[in-house]
C-alpha positions as CSV (number, residue, x, y, z in Angstrom):
1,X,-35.0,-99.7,-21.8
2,X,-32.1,-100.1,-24.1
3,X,-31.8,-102.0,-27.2
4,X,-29.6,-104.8,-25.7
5,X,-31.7,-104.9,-22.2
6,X,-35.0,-105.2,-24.5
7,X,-33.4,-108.3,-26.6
8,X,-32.2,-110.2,-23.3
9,X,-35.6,-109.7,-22.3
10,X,-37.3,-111.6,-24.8
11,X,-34.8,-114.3,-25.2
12,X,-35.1,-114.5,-21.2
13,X,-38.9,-114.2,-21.1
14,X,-39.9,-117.6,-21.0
15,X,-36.6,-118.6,-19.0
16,X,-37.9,-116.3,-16.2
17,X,-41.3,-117.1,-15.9
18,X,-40.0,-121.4,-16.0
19,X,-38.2,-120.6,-13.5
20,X,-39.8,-119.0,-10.9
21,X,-42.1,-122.1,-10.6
22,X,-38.8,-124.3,-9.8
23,X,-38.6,-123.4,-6.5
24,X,-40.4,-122.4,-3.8
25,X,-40.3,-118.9,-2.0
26,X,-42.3,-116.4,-0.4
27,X,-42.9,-112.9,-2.7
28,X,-41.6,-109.5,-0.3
29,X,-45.1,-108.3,-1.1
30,X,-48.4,-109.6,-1.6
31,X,-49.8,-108.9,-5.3
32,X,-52.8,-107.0,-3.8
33,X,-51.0,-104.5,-1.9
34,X,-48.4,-104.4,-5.4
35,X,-51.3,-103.6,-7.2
36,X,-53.0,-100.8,-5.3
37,X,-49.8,-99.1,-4.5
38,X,-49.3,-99.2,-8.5
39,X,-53.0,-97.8,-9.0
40,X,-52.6,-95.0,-6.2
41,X,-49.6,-94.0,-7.6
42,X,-50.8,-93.4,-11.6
43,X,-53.9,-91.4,-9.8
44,X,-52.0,-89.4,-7.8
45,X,-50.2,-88.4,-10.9
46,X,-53.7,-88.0,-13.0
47,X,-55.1,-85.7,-9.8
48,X,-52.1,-83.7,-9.5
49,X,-52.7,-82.8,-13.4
50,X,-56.4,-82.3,-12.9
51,X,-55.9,-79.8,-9.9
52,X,-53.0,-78.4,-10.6
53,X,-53.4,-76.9,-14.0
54,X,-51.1,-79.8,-15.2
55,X,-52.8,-80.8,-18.2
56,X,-51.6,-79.0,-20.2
57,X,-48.6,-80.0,-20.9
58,X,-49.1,-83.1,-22.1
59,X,-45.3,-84.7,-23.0
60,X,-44.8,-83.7,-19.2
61,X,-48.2,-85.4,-18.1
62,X,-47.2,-88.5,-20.5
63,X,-43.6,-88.7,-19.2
64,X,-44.6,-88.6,-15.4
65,X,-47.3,-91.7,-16.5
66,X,-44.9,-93.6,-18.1
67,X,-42.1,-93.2,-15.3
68,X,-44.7,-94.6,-12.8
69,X,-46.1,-97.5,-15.5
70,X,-42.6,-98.6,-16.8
71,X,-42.0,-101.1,-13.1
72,X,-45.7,-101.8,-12.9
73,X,-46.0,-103.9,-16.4
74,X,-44.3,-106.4,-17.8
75,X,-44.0,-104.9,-21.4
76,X,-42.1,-107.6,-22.7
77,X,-44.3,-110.2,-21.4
78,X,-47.2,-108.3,-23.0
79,X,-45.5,-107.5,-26.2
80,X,-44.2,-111.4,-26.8
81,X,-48.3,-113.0,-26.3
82,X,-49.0,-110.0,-29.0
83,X,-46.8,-111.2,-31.2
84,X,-46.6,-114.7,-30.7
85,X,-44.5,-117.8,-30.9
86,X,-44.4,-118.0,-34.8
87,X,-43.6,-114.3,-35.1
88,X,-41.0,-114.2,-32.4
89,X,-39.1,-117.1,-34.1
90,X,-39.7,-115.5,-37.8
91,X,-38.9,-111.6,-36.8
92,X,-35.5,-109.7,-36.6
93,X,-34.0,-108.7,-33.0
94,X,-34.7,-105.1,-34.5
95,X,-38.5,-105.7,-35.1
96,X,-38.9,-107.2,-31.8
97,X,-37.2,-104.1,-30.3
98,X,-39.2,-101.8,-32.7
99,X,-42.3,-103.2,-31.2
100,X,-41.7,-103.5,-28.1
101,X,-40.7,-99.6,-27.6
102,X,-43.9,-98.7,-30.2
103,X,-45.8,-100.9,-27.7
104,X,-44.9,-99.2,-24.9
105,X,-45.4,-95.4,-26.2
106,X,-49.4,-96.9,-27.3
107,X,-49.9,-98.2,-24.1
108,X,-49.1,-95.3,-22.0
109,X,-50.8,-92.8,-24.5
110,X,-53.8,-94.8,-24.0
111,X,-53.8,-95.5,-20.5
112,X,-52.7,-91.9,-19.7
113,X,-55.5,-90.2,-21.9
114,X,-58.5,-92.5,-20.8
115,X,-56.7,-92.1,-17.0
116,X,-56.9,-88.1,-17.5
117,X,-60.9,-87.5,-16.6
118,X,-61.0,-90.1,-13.6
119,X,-59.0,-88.6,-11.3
120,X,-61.8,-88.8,-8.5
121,X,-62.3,-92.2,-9.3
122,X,-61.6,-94.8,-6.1
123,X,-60.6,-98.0,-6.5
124,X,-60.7,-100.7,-3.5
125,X,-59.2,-104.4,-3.6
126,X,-61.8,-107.1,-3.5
127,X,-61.3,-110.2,-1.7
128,X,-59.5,-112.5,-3.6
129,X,-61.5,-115.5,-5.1
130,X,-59.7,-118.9,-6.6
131,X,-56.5,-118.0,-4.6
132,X,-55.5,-121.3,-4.3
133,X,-54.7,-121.0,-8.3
134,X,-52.8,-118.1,-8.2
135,X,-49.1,-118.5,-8.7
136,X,-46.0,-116.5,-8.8
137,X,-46.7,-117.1,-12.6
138,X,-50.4,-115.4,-13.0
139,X,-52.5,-114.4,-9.6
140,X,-55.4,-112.3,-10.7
141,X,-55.7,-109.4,-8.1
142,X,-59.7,-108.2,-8.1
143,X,-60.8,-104.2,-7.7
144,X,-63.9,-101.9,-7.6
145,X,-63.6,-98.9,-9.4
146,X,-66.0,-96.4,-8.7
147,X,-66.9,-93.5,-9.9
148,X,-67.9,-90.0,-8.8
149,X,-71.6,-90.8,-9.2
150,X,-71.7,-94.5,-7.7
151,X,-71.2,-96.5,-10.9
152,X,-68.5,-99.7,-10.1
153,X,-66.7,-101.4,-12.7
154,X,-65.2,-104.7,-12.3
155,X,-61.2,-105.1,-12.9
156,X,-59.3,-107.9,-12.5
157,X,-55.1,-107.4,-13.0
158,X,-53.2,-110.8,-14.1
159,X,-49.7,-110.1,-12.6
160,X,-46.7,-112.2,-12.1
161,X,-44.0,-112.6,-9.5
162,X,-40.4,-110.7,-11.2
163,X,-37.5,-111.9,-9.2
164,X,-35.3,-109.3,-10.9
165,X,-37.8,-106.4,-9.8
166,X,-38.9,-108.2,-6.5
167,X,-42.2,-107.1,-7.2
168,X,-44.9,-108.1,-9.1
169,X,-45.9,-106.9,-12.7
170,X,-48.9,-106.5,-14.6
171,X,-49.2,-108.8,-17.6
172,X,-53.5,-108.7,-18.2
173,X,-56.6,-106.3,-16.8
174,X,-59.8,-107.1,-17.5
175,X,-62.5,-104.3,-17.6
176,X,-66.0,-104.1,-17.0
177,X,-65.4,-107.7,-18.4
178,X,-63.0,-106.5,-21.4
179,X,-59.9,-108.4,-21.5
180,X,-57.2,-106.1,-22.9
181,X,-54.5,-108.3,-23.9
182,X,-57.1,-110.4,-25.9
183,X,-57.8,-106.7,-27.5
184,X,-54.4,-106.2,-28.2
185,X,-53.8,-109.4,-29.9
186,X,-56.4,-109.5,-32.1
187,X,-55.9,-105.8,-33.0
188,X,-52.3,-106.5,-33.8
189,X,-53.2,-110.0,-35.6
190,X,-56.2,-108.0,-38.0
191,X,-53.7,-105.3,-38.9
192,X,-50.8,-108.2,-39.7
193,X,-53.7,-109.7,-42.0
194,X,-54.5,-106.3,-43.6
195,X,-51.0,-105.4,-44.4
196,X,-50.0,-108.8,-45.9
197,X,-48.2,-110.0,-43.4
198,X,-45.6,-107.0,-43.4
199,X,-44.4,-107.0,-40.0
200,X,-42.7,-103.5,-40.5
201,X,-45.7,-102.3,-41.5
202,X,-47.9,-103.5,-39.1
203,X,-45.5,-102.0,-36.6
204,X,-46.0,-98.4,-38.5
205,X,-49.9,-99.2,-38.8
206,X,-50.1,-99.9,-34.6
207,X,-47.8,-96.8,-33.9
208,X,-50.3,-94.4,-35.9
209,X,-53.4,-95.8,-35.5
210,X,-52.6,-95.6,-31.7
211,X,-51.1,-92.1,-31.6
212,X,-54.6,-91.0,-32.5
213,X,-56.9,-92.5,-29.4
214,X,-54.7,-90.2,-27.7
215,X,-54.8,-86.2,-28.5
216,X,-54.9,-82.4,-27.1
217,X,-58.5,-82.6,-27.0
218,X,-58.4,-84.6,-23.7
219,X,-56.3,-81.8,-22.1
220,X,-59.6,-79.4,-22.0
């Protein structure tokens, strides 16, 4: 994403999601089926890695991730709860854009590294439950993951409709009942505390302390 594309998003972030309530239609695809084409895809990638001797080059390994990951979130969506509405008002274009791409390097080289020893994992949609509350705005999607020795882990993926993509996009997954994007926002909010309410270093602060859940040694 370029600098310009990542600014129109957030100033179009709330206009998009307002407006895909205005009218009525029918999504190409349902968010189940979105979502477990998303979640094959990103294990197909880990597998090939695991089997094929990929891992260790890990900017490749990264890279491939990301290219799979960048239409399955909404990063800007994400990024703008993060920060929120007081911040978004108060910050530069440039910090928002800082962010968001800092963000989105994290967020793959933590999802990629904790991805890198499951690739025999499964994961199977659950019936959904509450549909008649989902929305083109947030329908939760429910899965099974299960491991190679019969353990199952709950995840639930909040995901909205984007018109723009025509598909949907992942803005929330809980885990084994941890909600991410409440992890993310108060990580974000106790590192803004600690550095004074320095944006730009908070920024530098989530770029390094994330670079090191994520290293070489998960390549052996």
């Amino acid at each position: 994403m370029n600098i310009v594309g990542a600014i129109r998003g957030f100033i179009l972030v709330g206009v998009v999601l307002a407006a895909s309530q205005a009218q009525a239609f029918t999504p190409s695809k349902p968010a189940g089926q979105s979502v477990m084409d998303g979640v094959n895809a990103v294990l197909e990638v880990v597998k090939k890695y695991n089997e094929e001797g990929g891992g260790g080059d890990r900017q490749a390994y990264l890279a491939e991730v990301g290219g799979v990951l960048d239409p399955l979130i909404g990063y800007t969506v994400i990024v703008s709860r993060i920060m929120g509405n007081e911040l978004l008002e108060s910050s530069t274009q440039a910090q928002k854009v800082r962010f968001l791409q800092v963000f989105k390097r994290s967020m793959i080289n933590t999802y990629a590294g904790g991805l890198y020893n499951f690739g025999s994992f499964e994961v199977e949609l659950l019936p959904g439950e509450n549909e008649s509350e989902n929305t083109v705005r947030n329908t939760r999607v429910n899965l099974n993951v299960i491991s190679p020795d019969g353990q199952e882990y709950p995840m639930v993926q909040s995901v909205y409709y984007s018109r723009e993509a025509d598909d949907w996009r992942m803005q929330n997954v809980i885990v084994n009942g941890v909600n991410l994007g409440v992890t993310f926002k108060t990580q974000f909010d106790q590192i803004y505390r600690d550095t004074g309410g320095d944006l730009d270093a908070t920024i530098d602060e989530w770029e390094r302390t994330t670079a090191e859940t994520f290293n070489e040694d998960q390549f052996q």
